[in-house]
N, C-alpha and C positions, 0 to 999 in steps of 0.2 A: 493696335496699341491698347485699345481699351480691354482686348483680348487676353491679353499678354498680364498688365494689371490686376486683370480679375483671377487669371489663373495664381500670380503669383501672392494674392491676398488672400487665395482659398488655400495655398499651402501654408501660408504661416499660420492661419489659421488653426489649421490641420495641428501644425508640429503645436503650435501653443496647447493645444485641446490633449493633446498624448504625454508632454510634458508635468500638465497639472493629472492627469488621469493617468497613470501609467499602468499597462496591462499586468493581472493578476500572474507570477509565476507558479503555476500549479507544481510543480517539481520541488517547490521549497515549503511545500505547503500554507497555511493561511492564520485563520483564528482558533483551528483546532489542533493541527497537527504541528503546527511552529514550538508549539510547547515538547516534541521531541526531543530528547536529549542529546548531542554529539556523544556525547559519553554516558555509554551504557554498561554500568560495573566497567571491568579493564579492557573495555572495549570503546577505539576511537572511530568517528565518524565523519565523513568527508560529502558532502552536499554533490547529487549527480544532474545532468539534464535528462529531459523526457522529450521523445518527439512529439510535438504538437498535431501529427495525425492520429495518434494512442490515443490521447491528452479528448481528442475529438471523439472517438470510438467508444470512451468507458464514459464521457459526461460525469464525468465525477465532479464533486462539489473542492475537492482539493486531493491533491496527488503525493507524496512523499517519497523519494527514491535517494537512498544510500549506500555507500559500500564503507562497511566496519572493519578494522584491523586491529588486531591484537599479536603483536609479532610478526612472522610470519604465514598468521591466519589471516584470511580474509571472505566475509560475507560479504551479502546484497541483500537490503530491507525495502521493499515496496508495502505502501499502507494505500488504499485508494480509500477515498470515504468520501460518501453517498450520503446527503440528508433529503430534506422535502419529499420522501414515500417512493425516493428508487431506490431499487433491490438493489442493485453495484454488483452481483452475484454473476458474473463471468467466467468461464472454466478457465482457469489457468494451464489447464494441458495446453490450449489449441493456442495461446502463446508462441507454447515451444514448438508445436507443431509446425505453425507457417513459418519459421524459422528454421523449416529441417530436422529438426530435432526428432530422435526416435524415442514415443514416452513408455514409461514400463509401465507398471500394474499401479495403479494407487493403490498406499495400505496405510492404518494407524499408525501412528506414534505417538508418545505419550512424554510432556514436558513436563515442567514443573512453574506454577504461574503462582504458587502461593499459598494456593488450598490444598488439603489435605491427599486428595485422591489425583493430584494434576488434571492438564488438560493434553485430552485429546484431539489430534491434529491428523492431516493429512500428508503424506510422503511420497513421492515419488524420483524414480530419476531417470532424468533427459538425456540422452545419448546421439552424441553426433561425430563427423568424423573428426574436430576438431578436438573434442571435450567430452566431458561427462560430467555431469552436475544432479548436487541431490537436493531436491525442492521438499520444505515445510509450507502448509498454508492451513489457512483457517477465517472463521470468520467472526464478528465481533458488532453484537447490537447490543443495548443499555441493561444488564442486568444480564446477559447471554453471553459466550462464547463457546462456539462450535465447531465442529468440521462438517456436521452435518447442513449443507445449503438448504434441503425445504426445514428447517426448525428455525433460519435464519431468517427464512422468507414469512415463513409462518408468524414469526415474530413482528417480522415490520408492516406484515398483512396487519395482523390484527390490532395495533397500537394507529393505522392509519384509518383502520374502520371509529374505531373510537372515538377520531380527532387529535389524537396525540402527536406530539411530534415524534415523527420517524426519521431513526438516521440508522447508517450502518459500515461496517468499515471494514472492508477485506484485507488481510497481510499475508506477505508472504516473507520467504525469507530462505536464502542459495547459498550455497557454495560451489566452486569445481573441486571435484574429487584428484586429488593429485597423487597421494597414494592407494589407497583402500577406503572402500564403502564405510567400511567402519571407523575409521580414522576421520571420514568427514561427517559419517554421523553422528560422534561427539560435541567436532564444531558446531554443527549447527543446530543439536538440540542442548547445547550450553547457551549462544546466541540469542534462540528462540525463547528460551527458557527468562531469558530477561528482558527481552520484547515485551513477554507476555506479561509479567511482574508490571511489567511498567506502563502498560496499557491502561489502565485504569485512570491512572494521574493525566495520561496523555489525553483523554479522552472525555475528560472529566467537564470540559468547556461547551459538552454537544450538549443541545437542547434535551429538557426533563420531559418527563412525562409529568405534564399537567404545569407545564412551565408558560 
């Protein structure tokens, strides 16, 4: 009996304790990435889930997973961001890879984020027997955005030798190709193109340097 008691004072306990504390949904993002927009220019957005063994894998400080519509178009926006002096810098091929996927060649591509010359990004497309899909990605520390992963690493290396706060945030950004390569590389470097625009606002809440 006393048995029985204890156990059932250690589950209310429990639910009380989970109740006031409820777990962080890293899939909805947190204090930085919550300030995403659903609506990106004529693009609307629909909040997705994350499996919580990913979620475990990347150690990410907050996670953001969407899929945008605009008509009949439809993207997928992943943001992972990384503070306290981890890289968050994970290849995105090998993704696609344990999922079957066969990856082609990574090559530039080049958006438009604001500045004069754009930015340069990464591209590739996954092929499986289902689908075919053309992946953007890139990476984004305080005053950086790159494709390049060691200038990104190099970056949060030496803001952490310093003492600074280091944060850094990786995005990517899909479509499936339903007609032509090139018909989905417009979506998605129109998409991209205002991800990248809008990164800065979004981003704007991570720790300064000298903050």
């Amino acid at each position: 009996m006393i048995r029985f008691v204890a156990t059932v004072l250690l589950l209310a306990l429990t639910g009380l304790y989970v109740a006031l504390h409820p777990p962080t949904d890293y899939a909805l993002g947190g204090n930085i990435l919550a300030s995403c927009p659903l609506l990106l220019d004529d693009w609307n957005g629909a909040e997705l889930s994350f499996e919580d063994a990913v979620i475990e894998e990347l150690r990410a400080d907050e996670i953001l997973v969407r899929r945008y519509q605009r008509n009949d178009q439809r993207v997928w926006l992943c943001i992972v961001y990384h503070q306290r002096r981890r890289y968050g810098a994970h290849d995105p091929k090998l993704c696609y890879e344990s999922q079957g996927y066969l990856v082609e060649r990574v090559e530039p591509a080049r958006i438009q984020d604001g500045s004069a010359e754009g930015l340069v990004v990464n591209r590739f497309v996954a092929q499986s027997r289902r689908e075919r899909r053309l992946v953007y990605y890139w990476w984004n520390a305080e005053g950086l955005a790159t494709s390049d992963v060691a200038k990104f690493r190099q970056r949060l290396a030496l803001k952490g030798a310093l003492g600074a706060p280091a944060w850094g945030a990786f995005v990517r950004v899909e479509t499936i190709v339903h007609a032509t390569d090139e018909d989905a590389e417009r979506v998605v470097r129109d998409f991209a193109s205002s991800v990248a625009r809008s990164l800065p606002s979004i981003l704007s809440r991570a720790p300064r340097t000298g903050a």
